[in-house]
Residue frames as qw, qx, qy, qz and C-alpha x, y, z in Angstrom:
[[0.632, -0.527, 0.181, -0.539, -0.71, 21.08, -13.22],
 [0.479, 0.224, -0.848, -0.041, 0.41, 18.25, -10.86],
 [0.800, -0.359, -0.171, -0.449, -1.62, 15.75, -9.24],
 [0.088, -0.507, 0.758, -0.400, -0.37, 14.20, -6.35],
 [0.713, -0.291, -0.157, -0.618, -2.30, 11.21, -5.57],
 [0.559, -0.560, 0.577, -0.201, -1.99, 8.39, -2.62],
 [0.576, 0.332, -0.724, -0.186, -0.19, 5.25, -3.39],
 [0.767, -0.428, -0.440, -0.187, -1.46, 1.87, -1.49],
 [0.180, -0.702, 0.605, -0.330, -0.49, 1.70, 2.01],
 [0.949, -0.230, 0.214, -0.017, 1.16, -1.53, 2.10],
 [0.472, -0.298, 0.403, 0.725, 5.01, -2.45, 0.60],
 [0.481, 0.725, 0.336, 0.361, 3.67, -0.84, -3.03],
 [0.109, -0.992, 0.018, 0.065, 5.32, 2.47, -1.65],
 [0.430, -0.748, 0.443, 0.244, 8.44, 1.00, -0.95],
 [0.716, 0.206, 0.545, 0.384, 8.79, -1.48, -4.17],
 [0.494, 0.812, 0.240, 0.197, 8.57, 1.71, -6.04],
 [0.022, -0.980, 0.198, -0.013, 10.64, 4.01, -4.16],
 [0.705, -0.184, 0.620, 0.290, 13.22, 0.51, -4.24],
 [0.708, 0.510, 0.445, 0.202, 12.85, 0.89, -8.16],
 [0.105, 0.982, -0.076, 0.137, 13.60, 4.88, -8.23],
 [0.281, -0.801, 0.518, 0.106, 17.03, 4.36, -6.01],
 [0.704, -0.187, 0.581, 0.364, 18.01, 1.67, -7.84],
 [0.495, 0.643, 0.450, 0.374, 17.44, 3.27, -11.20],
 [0.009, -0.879, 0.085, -0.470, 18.37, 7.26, -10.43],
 [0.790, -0.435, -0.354, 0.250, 20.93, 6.46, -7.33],
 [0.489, 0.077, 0.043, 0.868, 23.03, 9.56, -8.00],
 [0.218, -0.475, -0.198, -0.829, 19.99, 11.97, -8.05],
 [0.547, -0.524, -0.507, -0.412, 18.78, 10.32, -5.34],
 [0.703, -0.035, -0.551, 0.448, 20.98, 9.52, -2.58],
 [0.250, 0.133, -0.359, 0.889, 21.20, 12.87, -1.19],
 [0.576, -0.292, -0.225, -0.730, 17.62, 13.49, -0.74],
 [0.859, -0.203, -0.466, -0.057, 16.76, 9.87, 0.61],
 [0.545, 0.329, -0.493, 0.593, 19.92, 10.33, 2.75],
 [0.011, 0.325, -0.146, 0.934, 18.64, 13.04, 4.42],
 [0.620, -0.280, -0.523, -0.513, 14.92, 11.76, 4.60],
 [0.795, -0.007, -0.588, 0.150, 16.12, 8.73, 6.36],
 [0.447, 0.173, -0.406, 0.778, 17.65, 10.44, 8.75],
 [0.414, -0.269, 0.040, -0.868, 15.15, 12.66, 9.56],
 [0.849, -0.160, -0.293, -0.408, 12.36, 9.63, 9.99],
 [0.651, 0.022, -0.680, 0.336, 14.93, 7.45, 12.05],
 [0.078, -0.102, 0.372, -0.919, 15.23, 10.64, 14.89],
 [0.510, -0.214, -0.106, -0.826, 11.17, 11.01, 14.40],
 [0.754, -0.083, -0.641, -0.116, 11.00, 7.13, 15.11],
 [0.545, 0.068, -0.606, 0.575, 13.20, 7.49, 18.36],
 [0.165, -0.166, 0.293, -0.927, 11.36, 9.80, 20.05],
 [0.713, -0.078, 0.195, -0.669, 8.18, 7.93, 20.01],
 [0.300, 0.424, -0.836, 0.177, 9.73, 4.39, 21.02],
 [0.164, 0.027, 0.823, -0.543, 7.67, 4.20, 23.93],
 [0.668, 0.226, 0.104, -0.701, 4.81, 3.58, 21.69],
 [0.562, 0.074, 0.806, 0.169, 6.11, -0.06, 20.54],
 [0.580, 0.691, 0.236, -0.362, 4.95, 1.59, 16.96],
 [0.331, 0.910, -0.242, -0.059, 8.37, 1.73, 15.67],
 [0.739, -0.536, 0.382, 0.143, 10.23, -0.90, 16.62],
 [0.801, 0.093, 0.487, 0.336, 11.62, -1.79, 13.45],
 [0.295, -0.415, 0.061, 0.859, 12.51, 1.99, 12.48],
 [0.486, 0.792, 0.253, -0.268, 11.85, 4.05, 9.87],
 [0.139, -0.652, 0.494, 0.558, 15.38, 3.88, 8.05],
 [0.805, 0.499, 0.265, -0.180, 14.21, 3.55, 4.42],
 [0.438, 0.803, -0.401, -0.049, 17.50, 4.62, 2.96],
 [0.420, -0.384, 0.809, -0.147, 18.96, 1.43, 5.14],
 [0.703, 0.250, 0.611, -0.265, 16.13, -0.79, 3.92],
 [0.624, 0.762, -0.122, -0.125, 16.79, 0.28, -0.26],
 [0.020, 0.777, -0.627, -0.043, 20.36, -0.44, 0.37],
 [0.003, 0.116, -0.985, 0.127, 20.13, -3.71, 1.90],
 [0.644, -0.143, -0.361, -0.659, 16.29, -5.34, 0.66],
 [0.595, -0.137, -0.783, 0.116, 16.88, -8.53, 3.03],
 [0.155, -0.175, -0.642, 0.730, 16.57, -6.12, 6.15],
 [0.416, -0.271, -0.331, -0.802, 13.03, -4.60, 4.87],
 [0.169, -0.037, 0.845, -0.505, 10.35, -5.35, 7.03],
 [0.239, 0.285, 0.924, 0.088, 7.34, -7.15, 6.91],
 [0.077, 0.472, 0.437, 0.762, 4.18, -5.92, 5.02],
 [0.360, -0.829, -0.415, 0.104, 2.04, -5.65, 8.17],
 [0.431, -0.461, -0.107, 0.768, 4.81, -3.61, 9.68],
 [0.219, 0.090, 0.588, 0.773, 4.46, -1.37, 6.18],
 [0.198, -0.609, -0.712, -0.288, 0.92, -1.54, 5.99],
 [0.320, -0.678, -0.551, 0.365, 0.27, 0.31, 9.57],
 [0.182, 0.902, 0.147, 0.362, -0.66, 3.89, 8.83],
 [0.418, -0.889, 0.154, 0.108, 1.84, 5.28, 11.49],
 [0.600, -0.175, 0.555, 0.548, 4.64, 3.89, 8.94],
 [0.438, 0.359, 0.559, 0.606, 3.27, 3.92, 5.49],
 [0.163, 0.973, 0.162, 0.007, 1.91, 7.88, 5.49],
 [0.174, -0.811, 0.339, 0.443, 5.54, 8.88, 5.77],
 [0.577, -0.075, 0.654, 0.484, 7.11, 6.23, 3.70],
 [0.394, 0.659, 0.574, 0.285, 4.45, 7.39, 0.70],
 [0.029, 0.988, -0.008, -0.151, 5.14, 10.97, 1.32],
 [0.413, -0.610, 0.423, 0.528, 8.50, 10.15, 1.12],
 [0.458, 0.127, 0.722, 0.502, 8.03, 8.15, -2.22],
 [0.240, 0.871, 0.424, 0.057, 5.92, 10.68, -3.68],
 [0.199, -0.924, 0.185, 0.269, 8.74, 13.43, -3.14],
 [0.370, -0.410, 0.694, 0.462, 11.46, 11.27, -4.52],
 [0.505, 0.484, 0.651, 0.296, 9.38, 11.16, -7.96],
 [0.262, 0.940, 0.105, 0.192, 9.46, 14.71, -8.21],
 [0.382, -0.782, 0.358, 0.339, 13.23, 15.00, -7.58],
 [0.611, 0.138, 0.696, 0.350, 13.83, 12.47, -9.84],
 [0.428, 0.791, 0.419, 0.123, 11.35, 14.07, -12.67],
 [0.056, 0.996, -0.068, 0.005, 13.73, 17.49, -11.90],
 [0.202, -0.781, 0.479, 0.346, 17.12, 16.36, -11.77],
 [0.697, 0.146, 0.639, 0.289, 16.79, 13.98, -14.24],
 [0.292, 0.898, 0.318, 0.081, 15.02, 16.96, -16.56],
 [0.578, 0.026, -0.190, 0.793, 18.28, 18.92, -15.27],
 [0.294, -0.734, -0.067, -0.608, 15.85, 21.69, -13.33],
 [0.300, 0.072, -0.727, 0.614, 15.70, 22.86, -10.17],
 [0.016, -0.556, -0.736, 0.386, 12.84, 23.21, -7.89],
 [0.221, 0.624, 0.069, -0.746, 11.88, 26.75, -9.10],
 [0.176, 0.380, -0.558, -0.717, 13.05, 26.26, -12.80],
 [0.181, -0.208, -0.899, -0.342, 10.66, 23.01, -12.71],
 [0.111, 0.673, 0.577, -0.448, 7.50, 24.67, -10.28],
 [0.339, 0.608, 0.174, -0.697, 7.23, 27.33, -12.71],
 [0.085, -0.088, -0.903, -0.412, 6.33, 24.70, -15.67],
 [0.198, -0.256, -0.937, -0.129, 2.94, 24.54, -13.80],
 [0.276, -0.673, -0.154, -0.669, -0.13, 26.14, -13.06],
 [0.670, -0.415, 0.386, -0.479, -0.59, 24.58, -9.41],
 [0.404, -0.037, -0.911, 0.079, -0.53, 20.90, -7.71],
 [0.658, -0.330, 0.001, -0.677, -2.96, 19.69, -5.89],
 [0.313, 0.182, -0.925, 0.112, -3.31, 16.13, -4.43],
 [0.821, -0.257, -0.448, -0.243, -5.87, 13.21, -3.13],
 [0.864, -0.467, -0.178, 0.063, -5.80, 12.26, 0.64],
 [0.664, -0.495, 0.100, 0.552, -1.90, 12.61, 2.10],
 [0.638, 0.281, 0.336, 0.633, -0.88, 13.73, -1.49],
 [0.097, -0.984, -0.080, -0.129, -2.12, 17.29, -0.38],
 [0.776, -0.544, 0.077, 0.309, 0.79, 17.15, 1.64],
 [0.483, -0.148, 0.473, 0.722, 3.80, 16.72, -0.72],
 [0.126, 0.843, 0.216, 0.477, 1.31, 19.58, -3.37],
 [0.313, -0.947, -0.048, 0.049, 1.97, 21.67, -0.46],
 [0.625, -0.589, 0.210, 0.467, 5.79, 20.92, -0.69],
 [0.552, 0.438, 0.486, 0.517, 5.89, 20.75, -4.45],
 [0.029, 0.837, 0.395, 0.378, 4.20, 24.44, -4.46],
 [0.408, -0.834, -0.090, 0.360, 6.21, 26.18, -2.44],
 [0.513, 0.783, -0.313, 0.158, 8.43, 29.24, -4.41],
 [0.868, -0.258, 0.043, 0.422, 11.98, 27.99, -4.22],
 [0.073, 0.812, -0.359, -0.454, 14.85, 30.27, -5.11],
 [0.826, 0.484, -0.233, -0.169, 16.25, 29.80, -8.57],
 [0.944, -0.106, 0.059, 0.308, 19.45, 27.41, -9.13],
 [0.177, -0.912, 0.167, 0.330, 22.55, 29.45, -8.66],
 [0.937, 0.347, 0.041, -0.009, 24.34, 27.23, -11.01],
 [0.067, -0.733, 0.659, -0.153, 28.11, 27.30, -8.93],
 [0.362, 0.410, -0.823, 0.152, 27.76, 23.47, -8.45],
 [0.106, 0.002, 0.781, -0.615, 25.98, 23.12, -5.67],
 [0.026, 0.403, 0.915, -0.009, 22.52, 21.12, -4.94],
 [0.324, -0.281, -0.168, -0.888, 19.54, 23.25, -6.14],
 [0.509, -0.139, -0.847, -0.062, 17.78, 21.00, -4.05],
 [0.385, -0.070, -0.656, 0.646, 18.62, 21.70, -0.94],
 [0.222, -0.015, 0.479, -0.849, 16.24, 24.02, 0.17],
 [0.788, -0.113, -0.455, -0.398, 13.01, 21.17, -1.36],
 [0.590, -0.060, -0.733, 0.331, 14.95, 18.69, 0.74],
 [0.060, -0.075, 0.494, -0.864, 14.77, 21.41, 3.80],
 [0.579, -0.082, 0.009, -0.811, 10.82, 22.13, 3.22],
 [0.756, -0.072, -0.545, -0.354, 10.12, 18.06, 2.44],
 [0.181, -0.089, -0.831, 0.519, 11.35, 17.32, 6.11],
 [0.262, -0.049, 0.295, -0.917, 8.39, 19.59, 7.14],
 [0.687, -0.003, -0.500, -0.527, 5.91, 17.09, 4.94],
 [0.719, -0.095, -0.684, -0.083, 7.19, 14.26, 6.31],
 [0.132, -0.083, -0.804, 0.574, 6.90, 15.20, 9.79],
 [0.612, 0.006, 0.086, -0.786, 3.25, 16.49, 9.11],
 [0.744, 0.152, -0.548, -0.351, 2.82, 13.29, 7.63],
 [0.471, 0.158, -0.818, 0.290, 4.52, 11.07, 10.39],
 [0.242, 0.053, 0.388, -0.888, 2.12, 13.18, 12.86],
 [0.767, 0.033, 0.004, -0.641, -0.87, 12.12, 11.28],
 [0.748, 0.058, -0.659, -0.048, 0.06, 8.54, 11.30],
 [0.282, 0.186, -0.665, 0.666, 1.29, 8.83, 14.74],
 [0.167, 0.042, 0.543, -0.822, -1.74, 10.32, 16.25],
 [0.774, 0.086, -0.337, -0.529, -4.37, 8.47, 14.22],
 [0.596, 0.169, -0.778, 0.103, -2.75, 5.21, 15.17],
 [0.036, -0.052, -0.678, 0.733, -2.66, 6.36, 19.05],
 [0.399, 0.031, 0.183, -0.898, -6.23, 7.60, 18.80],
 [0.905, 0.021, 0.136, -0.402, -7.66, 4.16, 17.19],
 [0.273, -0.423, 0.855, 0.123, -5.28, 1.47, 17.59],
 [0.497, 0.096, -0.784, -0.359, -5.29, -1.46, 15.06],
 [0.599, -0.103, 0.539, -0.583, -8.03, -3.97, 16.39],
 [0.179, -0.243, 0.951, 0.066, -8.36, -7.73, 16.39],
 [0.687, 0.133, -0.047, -0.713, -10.78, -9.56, 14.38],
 [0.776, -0.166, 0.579, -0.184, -11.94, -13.01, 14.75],
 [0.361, -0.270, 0.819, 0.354, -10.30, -15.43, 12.41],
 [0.372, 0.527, 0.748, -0.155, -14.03, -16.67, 11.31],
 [0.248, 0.897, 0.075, -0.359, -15.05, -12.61, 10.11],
 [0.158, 0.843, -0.325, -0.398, -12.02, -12.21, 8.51],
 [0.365, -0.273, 0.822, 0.340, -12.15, -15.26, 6.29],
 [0.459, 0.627, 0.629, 0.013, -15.48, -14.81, 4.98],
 [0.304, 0.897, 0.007, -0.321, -14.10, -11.21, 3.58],
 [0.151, -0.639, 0.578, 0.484, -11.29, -12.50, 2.32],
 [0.380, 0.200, 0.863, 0.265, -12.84, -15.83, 0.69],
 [0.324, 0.827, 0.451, -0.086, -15.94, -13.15, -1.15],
 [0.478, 0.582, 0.282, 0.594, -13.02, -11.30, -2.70],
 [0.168, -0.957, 0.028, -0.235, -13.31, -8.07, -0.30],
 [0.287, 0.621, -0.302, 0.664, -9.90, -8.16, 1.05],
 [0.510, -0.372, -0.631, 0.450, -8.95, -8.42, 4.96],
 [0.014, 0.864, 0.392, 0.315, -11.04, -6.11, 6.99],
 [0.393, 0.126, -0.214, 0.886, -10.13, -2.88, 7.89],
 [0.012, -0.511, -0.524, 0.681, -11.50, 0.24, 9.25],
 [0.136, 0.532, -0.366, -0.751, -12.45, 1.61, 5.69],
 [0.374, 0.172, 0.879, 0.239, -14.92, 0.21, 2.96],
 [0.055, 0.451, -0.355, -0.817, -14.97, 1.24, -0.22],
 [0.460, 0.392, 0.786, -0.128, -18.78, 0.78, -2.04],
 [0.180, 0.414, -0.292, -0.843, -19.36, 1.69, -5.74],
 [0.217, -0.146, -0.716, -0.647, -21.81, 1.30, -7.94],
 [0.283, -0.651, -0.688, 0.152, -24.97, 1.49, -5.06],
 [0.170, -0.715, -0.270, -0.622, -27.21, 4.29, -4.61],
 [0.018, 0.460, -0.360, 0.812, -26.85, 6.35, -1.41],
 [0.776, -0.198, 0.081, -0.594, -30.38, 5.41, -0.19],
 [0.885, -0.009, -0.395, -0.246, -29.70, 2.01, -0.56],
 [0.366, 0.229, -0.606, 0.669, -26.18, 2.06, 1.37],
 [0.130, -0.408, 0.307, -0.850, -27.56, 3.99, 4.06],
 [0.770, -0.367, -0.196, -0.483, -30.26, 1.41, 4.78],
 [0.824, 0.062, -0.492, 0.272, -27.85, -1.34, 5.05],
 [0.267, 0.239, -0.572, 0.738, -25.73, 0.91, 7.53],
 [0.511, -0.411, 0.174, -0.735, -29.06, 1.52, 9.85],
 [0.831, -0.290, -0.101, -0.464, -29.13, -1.80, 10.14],
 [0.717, 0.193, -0.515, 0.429, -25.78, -2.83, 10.91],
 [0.194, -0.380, 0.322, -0.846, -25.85, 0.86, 13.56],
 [0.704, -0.478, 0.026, -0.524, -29.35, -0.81, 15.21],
 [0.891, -0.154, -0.395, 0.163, -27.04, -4.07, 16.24],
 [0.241, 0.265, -0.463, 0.811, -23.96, -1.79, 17.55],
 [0.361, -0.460, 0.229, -0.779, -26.70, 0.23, 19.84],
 [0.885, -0.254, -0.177, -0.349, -28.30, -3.30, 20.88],
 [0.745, -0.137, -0.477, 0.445, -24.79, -4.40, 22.13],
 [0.555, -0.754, -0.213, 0.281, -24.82, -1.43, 24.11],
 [0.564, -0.511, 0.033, 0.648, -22.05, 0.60, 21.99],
 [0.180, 0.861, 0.006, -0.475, -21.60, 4.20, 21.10],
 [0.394, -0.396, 0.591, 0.582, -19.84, 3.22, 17.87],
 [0.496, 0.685, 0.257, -0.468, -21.54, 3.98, 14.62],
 [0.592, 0.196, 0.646, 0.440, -21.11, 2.61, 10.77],
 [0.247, 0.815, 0.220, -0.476, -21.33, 5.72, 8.65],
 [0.714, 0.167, 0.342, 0.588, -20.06, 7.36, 5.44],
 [0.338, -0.810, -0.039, 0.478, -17.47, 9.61, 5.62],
 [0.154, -0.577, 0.409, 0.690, -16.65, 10.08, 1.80],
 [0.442, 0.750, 0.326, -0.367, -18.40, 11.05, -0.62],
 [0.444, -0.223, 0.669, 0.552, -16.41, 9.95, -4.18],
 [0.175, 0.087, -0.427, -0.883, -19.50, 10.51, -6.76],
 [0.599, -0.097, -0.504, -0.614, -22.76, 9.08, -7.50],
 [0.954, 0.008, -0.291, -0.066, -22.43, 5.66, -6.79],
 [0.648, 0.278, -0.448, 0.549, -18.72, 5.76, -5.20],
 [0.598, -0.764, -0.046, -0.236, -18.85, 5.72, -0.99],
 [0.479, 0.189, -0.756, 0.404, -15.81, 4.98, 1.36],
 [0.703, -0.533, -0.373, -0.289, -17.83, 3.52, 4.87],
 [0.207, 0.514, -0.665, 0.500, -16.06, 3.93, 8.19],
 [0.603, -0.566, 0.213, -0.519, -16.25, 2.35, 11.16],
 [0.662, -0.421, 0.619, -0.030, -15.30, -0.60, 13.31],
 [0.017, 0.353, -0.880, -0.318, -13.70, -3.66, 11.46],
 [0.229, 0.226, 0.911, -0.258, -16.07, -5.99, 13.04],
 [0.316, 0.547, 0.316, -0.708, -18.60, -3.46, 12.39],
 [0.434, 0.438, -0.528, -0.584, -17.85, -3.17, 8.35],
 [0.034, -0.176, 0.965, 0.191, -17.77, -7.11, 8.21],
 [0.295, 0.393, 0.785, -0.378, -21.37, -7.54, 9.39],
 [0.192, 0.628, -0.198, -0.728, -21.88, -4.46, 6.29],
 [0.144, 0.337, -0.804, -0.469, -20.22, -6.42, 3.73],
 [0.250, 0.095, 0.926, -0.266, -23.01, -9.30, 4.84],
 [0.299, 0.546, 0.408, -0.668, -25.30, -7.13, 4.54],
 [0.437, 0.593, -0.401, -0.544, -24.61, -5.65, 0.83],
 [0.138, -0.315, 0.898, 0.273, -23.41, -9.24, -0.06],
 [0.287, 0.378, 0.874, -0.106, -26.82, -11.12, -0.14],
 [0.430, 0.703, 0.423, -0.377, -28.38, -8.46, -2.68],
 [0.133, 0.727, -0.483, -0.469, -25.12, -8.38, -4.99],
 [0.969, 0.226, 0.047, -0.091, -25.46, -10.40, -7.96],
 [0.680, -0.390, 0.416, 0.462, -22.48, -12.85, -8.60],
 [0.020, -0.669, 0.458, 0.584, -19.98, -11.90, -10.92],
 [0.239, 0.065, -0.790, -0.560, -21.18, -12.90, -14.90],
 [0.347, 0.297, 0.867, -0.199, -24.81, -14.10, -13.74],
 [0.058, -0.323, -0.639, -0.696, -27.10, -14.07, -16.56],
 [0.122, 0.189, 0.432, -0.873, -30.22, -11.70, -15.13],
 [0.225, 0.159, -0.374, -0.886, -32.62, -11.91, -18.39],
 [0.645, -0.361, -0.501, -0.451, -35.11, -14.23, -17.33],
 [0.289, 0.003, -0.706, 0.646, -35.13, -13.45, -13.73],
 [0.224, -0.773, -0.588, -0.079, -38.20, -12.48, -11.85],
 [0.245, -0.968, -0.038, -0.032, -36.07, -10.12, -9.24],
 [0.482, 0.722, -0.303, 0.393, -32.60, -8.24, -10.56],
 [0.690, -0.452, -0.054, 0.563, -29.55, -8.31, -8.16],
 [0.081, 0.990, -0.111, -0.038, -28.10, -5.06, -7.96],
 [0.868, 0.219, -0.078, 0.438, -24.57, -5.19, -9.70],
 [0.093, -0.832, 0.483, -0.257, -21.72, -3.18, -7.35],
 [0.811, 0.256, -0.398, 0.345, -18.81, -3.93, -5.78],
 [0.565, -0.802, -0.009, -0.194, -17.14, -3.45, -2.32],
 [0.652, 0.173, -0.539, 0.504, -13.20, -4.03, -0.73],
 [0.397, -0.893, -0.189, 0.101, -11.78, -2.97, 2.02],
 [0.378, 0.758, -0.336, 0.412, -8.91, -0.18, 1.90],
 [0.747, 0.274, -0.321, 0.514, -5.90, -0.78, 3.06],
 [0.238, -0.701, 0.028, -0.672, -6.07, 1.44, 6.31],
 [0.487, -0.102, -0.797, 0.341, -5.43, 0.75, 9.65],
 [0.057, -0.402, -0.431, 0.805, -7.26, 3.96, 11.49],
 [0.267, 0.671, 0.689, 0.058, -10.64, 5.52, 11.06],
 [0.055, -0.265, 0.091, 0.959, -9.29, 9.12, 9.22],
 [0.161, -0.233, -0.535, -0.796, -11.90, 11.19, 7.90],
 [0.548, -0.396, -0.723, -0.143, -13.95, 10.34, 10.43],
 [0.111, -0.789, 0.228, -0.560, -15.18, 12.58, 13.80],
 [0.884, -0.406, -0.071, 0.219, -13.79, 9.88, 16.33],
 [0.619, 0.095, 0.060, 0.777, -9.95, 11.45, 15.00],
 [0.128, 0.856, 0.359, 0.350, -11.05, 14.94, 15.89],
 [0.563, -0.826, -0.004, -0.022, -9.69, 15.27, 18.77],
 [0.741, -0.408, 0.173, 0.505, -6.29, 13.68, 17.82],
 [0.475, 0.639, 0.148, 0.586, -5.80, 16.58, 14.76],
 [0.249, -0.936, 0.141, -0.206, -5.33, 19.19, 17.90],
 [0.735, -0.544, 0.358, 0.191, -2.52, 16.74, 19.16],
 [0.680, 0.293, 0.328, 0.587, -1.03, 16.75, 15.60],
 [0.239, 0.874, -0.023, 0.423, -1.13, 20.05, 15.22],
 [0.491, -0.823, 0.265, -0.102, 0.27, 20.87, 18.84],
 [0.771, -0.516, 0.268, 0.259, 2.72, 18.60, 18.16],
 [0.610, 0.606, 0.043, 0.508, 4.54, 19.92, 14.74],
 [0.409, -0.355, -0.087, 0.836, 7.89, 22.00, 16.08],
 [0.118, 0.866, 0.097, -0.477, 7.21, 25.92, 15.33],
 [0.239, -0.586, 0.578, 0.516, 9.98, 25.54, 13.10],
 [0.090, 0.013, -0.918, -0.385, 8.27, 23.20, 10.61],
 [0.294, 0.602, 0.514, -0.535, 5.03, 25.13, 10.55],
 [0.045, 0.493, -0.062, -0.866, 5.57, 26.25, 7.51],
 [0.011, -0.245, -0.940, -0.236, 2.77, 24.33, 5.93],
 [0.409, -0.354, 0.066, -0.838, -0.60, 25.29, 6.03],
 [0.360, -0.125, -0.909, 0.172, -1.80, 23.51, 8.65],
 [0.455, -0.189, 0.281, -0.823, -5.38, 23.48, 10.12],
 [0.473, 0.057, 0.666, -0.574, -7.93, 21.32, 11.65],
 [0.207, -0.227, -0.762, -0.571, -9.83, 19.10, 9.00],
 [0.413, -0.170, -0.020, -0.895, -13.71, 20.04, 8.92],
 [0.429, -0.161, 0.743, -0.487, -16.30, 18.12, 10.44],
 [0.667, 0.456, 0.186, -0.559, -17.72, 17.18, 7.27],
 [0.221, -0.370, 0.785, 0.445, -16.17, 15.24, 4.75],
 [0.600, 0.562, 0.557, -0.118, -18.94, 15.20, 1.80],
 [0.495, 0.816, -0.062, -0.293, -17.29, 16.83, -0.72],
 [0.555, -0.391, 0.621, 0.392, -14.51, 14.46, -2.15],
 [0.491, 0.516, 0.596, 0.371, -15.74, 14.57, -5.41],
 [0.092, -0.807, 0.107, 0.573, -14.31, 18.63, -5.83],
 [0.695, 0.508, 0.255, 0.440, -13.29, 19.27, -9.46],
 [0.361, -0.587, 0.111, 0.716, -10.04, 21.54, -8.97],
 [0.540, 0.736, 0.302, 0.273, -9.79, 23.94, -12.35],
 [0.456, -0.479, 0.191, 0.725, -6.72, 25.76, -13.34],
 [0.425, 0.871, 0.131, -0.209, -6.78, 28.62, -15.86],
 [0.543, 0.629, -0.529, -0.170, -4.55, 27.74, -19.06],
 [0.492, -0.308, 0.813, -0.032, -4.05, 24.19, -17.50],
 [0.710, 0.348, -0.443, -0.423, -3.72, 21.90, -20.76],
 [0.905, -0.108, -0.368, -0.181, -2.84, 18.54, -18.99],
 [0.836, -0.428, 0.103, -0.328, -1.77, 16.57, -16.20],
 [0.303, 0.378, -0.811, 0.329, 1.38, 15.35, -14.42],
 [0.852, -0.341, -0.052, -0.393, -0.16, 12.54, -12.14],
 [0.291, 0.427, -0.837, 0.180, 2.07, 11.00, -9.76],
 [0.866, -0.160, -0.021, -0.474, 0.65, 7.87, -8.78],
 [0.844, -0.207, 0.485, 0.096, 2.09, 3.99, -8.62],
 [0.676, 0.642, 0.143, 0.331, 3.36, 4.94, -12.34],
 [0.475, -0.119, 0.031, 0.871, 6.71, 6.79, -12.51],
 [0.054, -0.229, 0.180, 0.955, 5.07, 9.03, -14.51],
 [0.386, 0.523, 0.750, -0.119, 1.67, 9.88, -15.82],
 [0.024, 0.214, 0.047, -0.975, 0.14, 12.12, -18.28],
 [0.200, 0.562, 0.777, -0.202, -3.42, 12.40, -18.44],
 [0.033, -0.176, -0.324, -0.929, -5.06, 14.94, -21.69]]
């Protein structure tokens, strides 16, 4: 089976997929080539959104590291979902032409793929039947390379129309020094609480929700993923999450405090904020999945592609493959395997 799973969205995508072309440049080139190409065109067309000024030519950037661009640039979700789809694809070319397979001769090693947040995505390309390798010489590749354009323009779509639908927003020097000096990381639209009880989260967010309504706005602190027990990811404004983090901060005990002759226990979790620039998962982005969908060409439908549900409580699925004995996990690791 192979797990697809998301890799941060800041330069970590691109230091890796910088590691692969400098290490596999002969397996890679043609793939990446292509890619590049593809994502430069996708860039140009939506120009007049000042999102792209600094392109999307990764196979430009791997060549020549001094022209990379900054991390913000990286970071913003209307970049890094392709870039990570892209690097996520070019680990399973690698894994097959290194192996000397071709897309069929190495999909039917495996029961299924699956994948975590975007990483659905590239499962969906992985999993598609390829014809076998005709073995005259020519790239078995070539029709992976065809289907992985489709990924990465689903992918470049949902960055594109997430980004347009909640633009990155400014936060006051002040807020975003107290999360950064407590260890949580500069805020985002995304915050990620484990080891607190549901009940206990939820209070905090009623009372963070009763200030939003008291300034008079329809924005709302909620959680919109549902990881296990104890394991939440919190959406909503930046501002909004900072005033959270306040919240949870003043009942979290500090890191190594002795508790055993205390009268009243600090509860012992932990909180960041993810790396995110736009509130996915969340029903503010409902509306812009009809403009992703409406905007994928007919031609590069062949994905499944539908609406995401209005719910987003079940992230904690357990996928189960019949005669699946273990686990190809592509992650920030070239390679995983997981018994």
């Amino acid at each position: 089976m192979i797990y697809i799973e998301e890799i941060f969205a800041d330069s970590t995508s691109l230091l890796l997929l910088q590691t692969l072309y400098d290490l596999y440049t002969p397996l890679l080139h043609p793939f990446l080539a292509l890619a590049s190409e593809h994502l430069v065109s996708l860039a140009s067309a939506e120009s007049s959104t000042l999102l792209y000024d600094k392109s999307l030519d990764a196979l430009s950037w791997l060549q020549k590291p001094s022209t990379r661009p900054d991390v913000s640039y990286l970071a913003s979700c209307a970049v890094s979902l392709p870039l990570i789809g892209l690097t996520q694809l070019a680990q399973y070319v690698v894994y097959g032409k290194g192996s000397s397979l071709g897309p069929a001769e190495l999909g039917a090693k495996f029961k299924g793929a699956t994948g975590h947040s975007q990483g659905i995505i590239s499962a969906c390309v992985v999993a598609k039947e390829y014809p076998p390798s005709k073995g005259d010489g020519s790239d078995a590749w070539e029709p992976f390379y065809q289907q992985a354009l489709s990924g990465l323009t689903v992918l470049f779509q949902i960055g594109l129309q997430g980004t347009l639908a909640f633009p990155p927003l400014a936060i006051a020097p002040g807020l975003a020094a107290s999360s950064v000096e407590n260890g949580e990381g500069v805020p985002t639209a995304m915050l990620a609480v484990t080891g607190l009880e549901l009940k206990s989260l939820e209070k905090k967010i009623a009372e963070v929700n009763g200030h939003v309504k008291a300034e008079g706005r329809d924005e709302t602190v909620s959680v919109s993923l549902y990881n296990g027990a104890k394991a939440f990811v919190v959406t909503g404004n930046p501002k909004d999450l900072v005033g959270l983090s306040d919240a949870l901060r003043k009942n979290r005990a500090p890191q190594g405090k002795d508790q055993s002759k205390v009268s009243y226990l600090f509860l012992i979790f932990s909180f960041f904020d993810l790396r995110l620039t736009s509130l996915y998962l969340t029903d503010p982005l409902l509306e812009a999945s009809s403009r992703f969908l409406d905007a994928i060409p007919p031609h590069q439908r062949s994905l499944p592609l539908s609406p995401p549900p209005r719910r987003y409580r079940e992230g904690c699925l357990r996928y189960r493959f019949k005669g699946c004995f273990f686990l190809v996990s592509y992650r920030p690791h070239l390679r995983r395997l997981q018994y």
